[in-house]
Structures are given as structure tokens and as C-alpha cells.
C-alpha positions as CSV (number, residue, x, y, z in Angstrom):
1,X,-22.7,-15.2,4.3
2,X,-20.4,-12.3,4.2
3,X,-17.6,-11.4,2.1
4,X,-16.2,-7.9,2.5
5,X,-15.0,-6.0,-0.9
6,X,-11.1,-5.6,-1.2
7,X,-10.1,-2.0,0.1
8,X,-7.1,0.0,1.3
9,X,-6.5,2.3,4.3
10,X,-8.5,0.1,6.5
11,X,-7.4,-0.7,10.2
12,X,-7.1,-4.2,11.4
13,X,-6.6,-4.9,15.4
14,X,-5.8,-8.3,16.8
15,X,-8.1,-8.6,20.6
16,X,-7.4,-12.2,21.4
17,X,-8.0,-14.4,18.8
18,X,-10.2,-12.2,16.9
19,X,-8.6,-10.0,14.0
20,X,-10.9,-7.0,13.5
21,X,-11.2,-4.7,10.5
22,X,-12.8,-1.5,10.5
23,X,-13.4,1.4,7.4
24,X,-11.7,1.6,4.5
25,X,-11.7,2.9,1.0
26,X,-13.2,0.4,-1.3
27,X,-12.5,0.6,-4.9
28,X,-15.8,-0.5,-6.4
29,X,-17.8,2.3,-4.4
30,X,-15.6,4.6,-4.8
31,X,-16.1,5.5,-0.8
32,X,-14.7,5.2,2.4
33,X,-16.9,2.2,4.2
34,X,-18.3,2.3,7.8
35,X,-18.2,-1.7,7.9
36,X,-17.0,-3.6,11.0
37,X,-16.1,-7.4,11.0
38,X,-13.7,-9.7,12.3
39,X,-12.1,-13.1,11.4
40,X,-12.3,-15.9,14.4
41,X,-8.5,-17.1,14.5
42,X,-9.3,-19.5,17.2
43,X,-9.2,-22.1,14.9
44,X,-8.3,-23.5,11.0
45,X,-10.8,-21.9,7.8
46,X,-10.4,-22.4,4.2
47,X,-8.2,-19.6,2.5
48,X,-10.6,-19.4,-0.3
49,X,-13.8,-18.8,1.9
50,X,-12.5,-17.3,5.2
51,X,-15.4,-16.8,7.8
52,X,-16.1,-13.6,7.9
53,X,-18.6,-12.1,10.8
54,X,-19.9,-8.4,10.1
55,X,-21.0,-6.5,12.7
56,X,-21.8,-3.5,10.5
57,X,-25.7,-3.8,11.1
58,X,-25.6,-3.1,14.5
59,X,-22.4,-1.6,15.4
60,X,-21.0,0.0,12.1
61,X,-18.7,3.0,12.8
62,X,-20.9,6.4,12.9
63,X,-19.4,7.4,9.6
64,X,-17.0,6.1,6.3
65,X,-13.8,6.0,7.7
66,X,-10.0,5.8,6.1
67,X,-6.9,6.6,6.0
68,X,-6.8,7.4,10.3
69,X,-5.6,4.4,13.0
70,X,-7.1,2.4,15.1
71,X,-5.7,1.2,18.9
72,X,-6.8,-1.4,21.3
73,X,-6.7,-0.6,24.9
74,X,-6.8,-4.0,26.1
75,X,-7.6,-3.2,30.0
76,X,-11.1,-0.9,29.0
77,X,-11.5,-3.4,26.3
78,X,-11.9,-0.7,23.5
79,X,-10.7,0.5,20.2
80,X,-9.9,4.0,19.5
81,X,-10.4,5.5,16.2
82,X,-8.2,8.7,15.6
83,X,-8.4,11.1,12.7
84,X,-8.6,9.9,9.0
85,X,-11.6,10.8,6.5
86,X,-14.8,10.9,8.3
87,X,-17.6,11.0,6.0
88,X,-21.8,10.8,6.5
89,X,-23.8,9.2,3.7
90,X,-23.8,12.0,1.4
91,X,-20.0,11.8,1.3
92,X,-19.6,14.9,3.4
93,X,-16.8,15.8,6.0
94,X,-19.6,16.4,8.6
95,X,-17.9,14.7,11.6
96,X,-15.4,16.8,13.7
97,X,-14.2,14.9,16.9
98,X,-10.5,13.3,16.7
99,X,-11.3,10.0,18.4
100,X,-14.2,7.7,18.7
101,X,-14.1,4.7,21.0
102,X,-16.0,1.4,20.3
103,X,-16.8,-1.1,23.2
104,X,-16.1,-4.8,22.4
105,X,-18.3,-5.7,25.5
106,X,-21.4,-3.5,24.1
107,X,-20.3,-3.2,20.8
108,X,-20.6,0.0,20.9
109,X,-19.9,3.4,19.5
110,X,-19.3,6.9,21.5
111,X,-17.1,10.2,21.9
112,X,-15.1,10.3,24.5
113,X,-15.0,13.7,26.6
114,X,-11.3,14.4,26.3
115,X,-10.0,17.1,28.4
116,X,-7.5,19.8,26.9
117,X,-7.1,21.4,23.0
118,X,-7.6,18.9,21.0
119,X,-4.8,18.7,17.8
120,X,-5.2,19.7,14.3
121,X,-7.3,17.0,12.3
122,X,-5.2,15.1,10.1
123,X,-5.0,11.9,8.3
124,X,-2.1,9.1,7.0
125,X,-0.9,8.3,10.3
126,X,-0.1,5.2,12.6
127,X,-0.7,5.2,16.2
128,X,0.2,3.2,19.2
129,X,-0.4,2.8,22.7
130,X,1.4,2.0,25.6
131,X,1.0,-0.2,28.7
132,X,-0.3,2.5,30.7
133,X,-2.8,3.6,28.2
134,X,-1.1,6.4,26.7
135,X,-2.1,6.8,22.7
136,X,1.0,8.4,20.6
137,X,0.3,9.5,17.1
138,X,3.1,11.5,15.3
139,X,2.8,13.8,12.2
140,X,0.4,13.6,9.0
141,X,-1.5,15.9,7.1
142,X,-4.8,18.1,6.7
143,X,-6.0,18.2,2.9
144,X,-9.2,19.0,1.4
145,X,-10.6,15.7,2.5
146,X,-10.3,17.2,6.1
147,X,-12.0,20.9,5.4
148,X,-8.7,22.2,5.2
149,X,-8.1,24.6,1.7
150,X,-4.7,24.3,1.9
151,X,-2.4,20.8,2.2
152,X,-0.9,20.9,5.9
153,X,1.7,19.1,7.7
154,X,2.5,18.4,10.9
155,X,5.5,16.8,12.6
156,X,4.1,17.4,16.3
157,X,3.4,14.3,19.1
158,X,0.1,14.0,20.0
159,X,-0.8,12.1,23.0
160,X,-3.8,10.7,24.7
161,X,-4.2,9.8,27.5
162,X,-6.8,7.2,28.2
163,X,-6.6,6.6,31.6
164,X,-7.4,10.4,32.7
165,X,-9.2,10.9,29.0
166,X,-6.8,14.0,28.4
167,X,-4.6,15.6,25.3
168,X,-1.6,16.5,25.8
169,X,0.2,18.3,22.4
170,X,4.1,18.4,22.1
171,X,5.2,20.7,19.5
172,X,7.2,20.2,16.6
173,X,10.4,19.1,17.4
174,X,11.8,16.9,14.5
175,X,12.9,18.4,11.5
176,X,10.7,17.2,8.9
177,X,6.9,16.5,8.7
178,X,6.3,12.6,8.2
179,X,3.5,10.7,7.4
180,X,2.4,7.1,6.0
181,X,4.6,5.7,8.0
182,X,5.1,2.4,10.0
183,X,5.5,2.9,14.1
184,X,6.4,0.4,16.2
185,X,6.5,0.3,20.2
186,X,9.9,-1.4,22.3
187,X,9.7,-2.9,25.2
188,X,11.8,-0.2,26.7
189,X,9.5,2.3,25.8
190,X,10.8,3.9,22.2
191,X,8.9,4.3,19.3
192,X,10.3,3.2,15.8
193,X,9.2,5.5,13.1
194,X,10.7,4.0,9.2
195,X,9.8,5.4,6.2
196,X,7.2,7.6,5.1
197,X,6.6,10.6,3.2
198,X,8.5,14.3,4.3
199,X,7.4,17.5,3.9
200,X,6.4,17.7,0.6
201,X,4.9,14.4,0.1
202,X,7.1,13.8,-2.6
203,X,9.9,13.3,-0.8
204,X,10.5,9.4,0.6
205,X,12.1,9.6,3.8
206,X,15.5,8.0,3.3
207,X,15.2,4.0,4.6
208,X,18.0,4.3,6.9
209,X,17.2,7.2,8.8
210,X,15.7,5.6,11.8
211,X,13.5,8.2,13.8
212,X,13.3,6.7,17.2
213,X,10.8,8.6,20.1
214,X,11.6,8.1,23.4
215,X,8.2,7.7,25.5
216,X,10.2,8.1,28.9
217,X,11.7,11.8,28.6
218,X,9.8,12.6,25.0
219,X,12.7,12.9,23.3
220,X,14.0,12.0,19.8
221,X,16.9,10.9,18.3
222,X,17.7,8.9,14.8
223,X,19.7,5.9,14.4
224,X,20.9,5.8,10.9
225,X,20.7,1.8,9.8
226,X,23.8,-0.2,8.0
227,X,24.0,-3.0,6.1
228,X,26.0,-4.2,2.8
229,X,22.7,-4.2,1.5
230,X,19.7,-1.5,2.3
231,X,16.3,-1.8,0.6
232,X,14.3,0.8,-1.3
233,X,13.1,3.6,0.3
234,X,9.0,3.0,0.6
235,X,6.0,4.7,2.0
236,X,2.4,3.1,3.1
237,X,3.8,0.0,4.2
238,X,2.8,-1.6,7.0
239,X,4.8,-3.3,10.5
């Protein structure tokens, strides 16, 4: 049977009642991973010995992966991996393409042939996607893990299209580079961005600053949160 090592900067993605994990850094390797597996949620397990199903043998992601995002577009039926730490068995950044698609019919790796510049390379982000198939991944950072010699960050929108398999790059806009980050979609089309990491990544963006993007005019705006009682600022949590 199959138990997967404990690890951190993995991506999970729910596609029906399967919960999919995919990379991650794992602490007893000291590496990024290239496994794949999924838990069945269709029906009760043991806590203490969930079943696990790897797919790794036959459709392990092309390289160790971490610390990128991972979306499902439901209507293909795949997953798209953007950015992160892409690394080949001698632990070397040798893989340059943003995004890498995996088939949950085939189960199946390939790159799509997006049309347009593609953005910088960068890493500690959180992506979503929208009912129309639109990918929108805000901010993060280049480091020496990505090529880059010096430490770079970005607070431009990067958006993929999926349907028409295009980029299209809005330019900083927002006052600060974020990243580690939680974003969430609305219903009415806005995206939540809390917490994080500014510029300097040592700098916790303050709790209550809200950065909301508006998907309908690409717009932002903050909302600054109240309460008798606000909690800590935090980074690398998830939503």
C-alpha cells in the first residue's frame, strides 16, 4: 500500500469526490516530489490508514514541483499547473514553460501551446479560475530557485485563458507586491486576496486590508475589515 511522506507546498484539487495531491517539498528528501495521488471521498476510511491511490508510476508530473498552484477546469477535465520550482532528477531548474496540463481522462501530462508573452516565472502564489475558464494568478516572486540572480517581485495579474489557450498580462497596478497569499473567487465575480507577504517579504500584509480584484472591469479596490476583535496578521495559510 501507499502512504505518501508529510510535505508542504503541495497542491490539493477536489474533481468530484476525489481529492488530488500533486508535488511538494518533502522534508525527509530534502526535495520537491513529482508524486500524484488522490484520496476516494466517496465513502468513510480509517483516519489512521487513509487509502491512498498513487498514480506517480504512470502519470507523475514531468518534474519535482512546489511552491506553484494548481486549477481544475472542470469542463476540459484538466488540472493546470502554473509556476513554482520545477526541478529534473538532478535537482536542476531545467524546465521553463509556466503551465503544464494533466488529463484526468488520460492521465496525462503535456504543455499547452499558449498564445501571447508569457509572464515572468515566479513562485508562492495561489491561482483561481473562473466559470468561463479564465486562470487569474496575482503577484509572487523569482529567486534563485527560478534562475533568477536577484530576488524579484511582482504585483502584476496574469491571466489565462483556457478556452482560446492565450496570456493575457495586466501590469502592475496595486501598490505593493504580494505573495503567499490566500485568493478566493465570489460569485459575483471578485477575487479576495488576505494576507501574505509585501514587498520585502518581511513585511506581513496588514490582516484587515482586504485586496479585492474585480474580474468584470479588472479593477481593484481594498476593503479594510472591522471587528472588536481582528486576528494576527499571517502568511502561507491556506482558504
Amino acid at each position: 500500500s501507499f502512504t505518501p511522506e508529510g510535505r508542504l507546498s503541495h497542491y490539493s484539487v477536489l474533481v468530484g469526490n476525489k481529492l488530488y495531491f500533486f508535488g511538494g517539498y518533502v522534508d525527509n528528501a530534502k526535495s520537491c516530489t513529482n508524486q500524484v495521488f488522490y484520496l476516494d471521498l466517496s465513502q468513510s476510511f480509517n483516519l489512521a490508514v487513509p487509502p491512498w491511490v498513487s498514480l506517480t508510476q504512470n502519470a507523475g508530473i514531468p518534474f519535482k514541483s512546489c511552491w506553484g498552484t494548481t486549477l481544475l477546469n472542470d469542463k476540459e477535465q484538466t488540472i493546470n499547473l502554473f509556476g513554482g520550482m520545477m526541478y529534473n532528477d538532478l535537482y536542476q531548474d531545467a524546465f521553463v514553460s509556466n503551465v503544464h496540463s494533466f488529463n484526468l481522462n488520460s492521465l496525462s501530462w503535456n504543455v499547452p501551446n499558449v498564445k501571447g508573452t508569457p509572464p515572468e516565472r515566479r513562485r508562492n502564489i495561489n491561482g483561481v479560475i473562473d466559470n468561463t475558464g479564465k486562470i487569474y494568478i496575482f503577484g509572487g516572486n523569482a529567486d534563485k530557485f527560478l534562475g533568477s540572480q536577484t530576488i524579484i517581485r511582482y504585483n502584476d495579474m496574469v491571466i489565462l485563458n483556457t478556452a482560446e489557450l492565450s496570456w493575457v498580462i495586466i501590469p502592475a497596478s496595486k501598490p505593493y507586491a504580494q505573495s503567499l497569499y490566500t485568493a478566493t473567487m465570489l460569485s459575483n465575480g471578485v477575487i479576495v486576496y488576505i494576507g501574505g507577504l509585501e514587498d520585502t517579504a518581511t513585511t506581513i500584509v496588514d490582516i484587515k486590508n482586504i485586496n479585492l480584484f474585480d474580474t468584470n472591469n479588472l479593477t481593484w479596490s481594498v476593503k479594510i475589515a472591522t471587528a472588536s476583535n481582528i486576528i494576527q496578521n499571517r502568511y502561507k495559510q491556506t482558504a
